[in-house]
C-alpha positions in Angstrom: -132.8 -92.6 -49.2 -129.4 -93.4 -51.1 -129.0 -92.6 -54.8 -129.6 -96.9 -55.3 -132.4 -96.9 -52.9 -134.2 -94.4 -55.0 -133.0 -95.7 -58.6 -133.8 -99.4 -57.1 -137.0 -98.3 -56.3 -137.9 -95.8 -59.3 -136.9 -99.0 -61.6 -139.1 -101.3 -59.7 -142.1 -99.0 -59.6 -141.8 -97.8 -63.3 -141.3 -101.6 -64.5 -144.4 -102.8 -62.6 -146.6 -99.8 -63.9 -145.7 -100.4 -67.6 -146.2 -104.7 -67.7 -149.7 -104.1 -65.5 -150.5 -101.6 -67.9 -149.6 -103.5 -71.1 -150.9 -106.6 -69.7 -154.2 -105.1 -68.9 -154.1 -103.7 -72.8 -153.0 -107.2 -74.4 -155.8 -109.0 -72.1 -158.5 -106.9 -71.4 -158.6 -103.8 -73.7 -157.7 -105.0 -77.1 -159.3 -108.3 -76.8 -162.5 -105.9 -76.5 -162.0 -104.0 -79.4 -161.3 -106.7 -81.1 -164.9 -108.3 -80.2 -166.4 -105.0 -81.2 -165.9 -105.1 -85.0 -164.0 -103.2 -87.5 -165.5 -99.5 -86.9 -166.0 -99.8 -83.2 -162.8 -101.1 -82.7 -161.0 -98.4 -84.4 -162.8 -95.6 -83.5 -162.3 -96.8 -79.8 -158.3 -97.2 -80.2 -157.8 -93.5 -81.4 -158.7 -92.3 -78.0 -156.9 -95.0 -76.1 -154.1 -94.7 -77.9 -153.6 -91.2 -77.4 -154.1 -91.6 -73.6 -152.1 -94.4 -73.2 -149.2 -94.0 -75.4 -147.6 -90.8 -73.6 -147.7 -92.9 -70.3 -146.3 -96.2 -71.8 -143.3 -95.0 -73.4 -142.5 -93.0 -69.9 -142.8 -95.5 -67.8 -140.7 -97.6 -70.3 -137.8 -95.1 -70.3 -137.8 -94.4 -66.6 -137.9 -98.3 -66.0 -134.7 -98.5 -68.7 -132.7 -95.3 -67.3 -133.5 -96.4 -63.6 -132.2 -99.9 -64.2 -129.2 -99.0 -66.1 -128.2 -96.5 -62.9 -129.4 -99.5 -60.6 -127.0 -101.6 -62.4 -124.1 -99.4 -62.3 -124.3 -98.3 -59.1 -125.0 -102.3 -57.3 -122.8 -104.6 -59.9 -126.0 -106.7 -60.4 -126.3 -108.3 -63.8 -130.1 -108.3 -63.2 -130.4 -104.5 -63.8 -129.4 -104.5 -66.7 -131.0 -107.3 -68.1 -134.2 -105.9 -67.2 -133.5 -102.7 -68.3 -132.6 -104.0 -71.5 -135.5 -105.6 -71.9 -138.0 -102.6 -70.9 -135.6 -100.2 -73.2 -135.9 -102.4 -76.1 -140.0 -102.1 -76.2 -138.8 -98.4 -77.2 -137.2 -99.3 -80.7 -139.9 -102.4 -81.1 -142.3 -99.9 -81.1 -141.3 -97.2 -82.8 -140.0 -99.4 -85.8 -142.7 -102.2 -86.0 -145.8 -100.8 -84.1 -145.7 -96.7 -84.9 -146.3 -97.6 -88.7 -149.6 -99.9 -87.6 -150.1 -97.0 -85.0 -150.0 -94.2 -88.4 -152.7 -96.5 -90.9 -155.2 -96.9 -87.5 -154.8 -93.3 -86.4 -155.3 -92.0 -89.9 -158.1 -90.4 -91.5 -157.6 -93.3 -94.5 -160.9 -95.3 -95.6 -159.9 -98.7 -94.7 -161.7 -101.8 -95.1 -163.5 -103.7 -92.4 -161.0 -106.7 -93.1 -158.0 -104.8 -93.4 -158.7 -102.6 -90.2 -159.5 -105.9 -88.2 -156.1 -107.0 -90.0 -154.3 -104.3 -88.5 -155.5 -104.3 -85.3 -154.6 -108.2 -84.7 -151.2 -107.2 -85.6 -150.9 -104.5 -83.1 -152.0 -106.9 -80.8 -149.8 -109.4 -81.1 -147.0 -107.1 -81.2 -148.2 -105.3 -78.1 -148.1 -108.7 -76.3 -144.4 -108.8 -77.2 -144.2 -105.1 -75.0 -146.0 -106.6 -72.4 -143.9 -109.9 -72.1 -140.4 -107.8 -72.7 -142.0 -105.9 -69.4 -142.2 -109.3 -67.4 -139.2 -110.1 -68.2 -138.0 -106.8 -66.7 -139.7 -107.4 -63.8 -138.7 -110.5 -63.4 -135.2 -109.3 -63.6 -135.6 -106.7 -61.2 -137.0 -108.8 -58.8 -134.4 -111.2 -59.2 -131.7 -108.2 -58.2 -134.1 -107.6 -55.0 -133.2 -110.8 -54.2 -129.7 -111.3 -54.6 -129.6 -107.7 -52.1 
């Protein structure tokens, strides 16, 4: 397998694991934690999040560093624009979902309401991650394409 072959593929693969993944979270999973009330649905998205997060944010950077190579090494505008999109779910979350990610993970008292507050938050910022992935895939798919 060529150098493209393998970053073609890498950047595929690692796209397509991080939108399932934050798809099934945005659709499935938080949705159900949502349903389970204020205590429940905290005390479930400690452990989740500490499971999930180490995967998300690797499959996110292999995704962005695999399509940037992609796009260097086939002239395809379609790389990058998919690897701009799954990089960018890096900075969105470390600027606008970490500090949501700190208050639900801490050892705080929080209200019922404002817990519930914070969690609808998360989620419809984590539905931003998981769209940014489509449109990654999308991209990339798009570059399969045009081969």
């Amino acid at each position: 397998m060529t150098i493209r072959g393998l970053a073609t593929a890498v950047a595929m693969i690692t796209a397509s694991t991080f939108t399932a993944w934050a798809l099934y979270i945005t659709l499935v999973e938080h949705p159900a934690r949502l349903d389970s009330g204020a205590a429940a649905g905290r005390a479930q998205f400690r452990p989740s999040y500490r499971r999930a997060a180490p995967w998300q944010a690797s499959f996110a950077v292999l995704a962005f560093v695999a399509g940037l190579l992609a796009a260097a090494l086939t002239a395809r505008w379609e790389w990058l624009l998919g690897a701009l999109a799954l990089g960018s779910v890096v900075p969105l979350t470390l600027a606008l979902i970490q500090p949501l990610n700190r208050r639900l993970l801490g050892a705080d008292a929080l209200g019922d309401d404002e817990v519930l507050g914070l969690l609808r938050a998360w989620g419809r910022l984590h539905a931003v991650r998981a769209a940014l992935g489509g449109v990654g895939v999308l991209a990339f798919l798009l570059a399969l394409r045009a081969r």
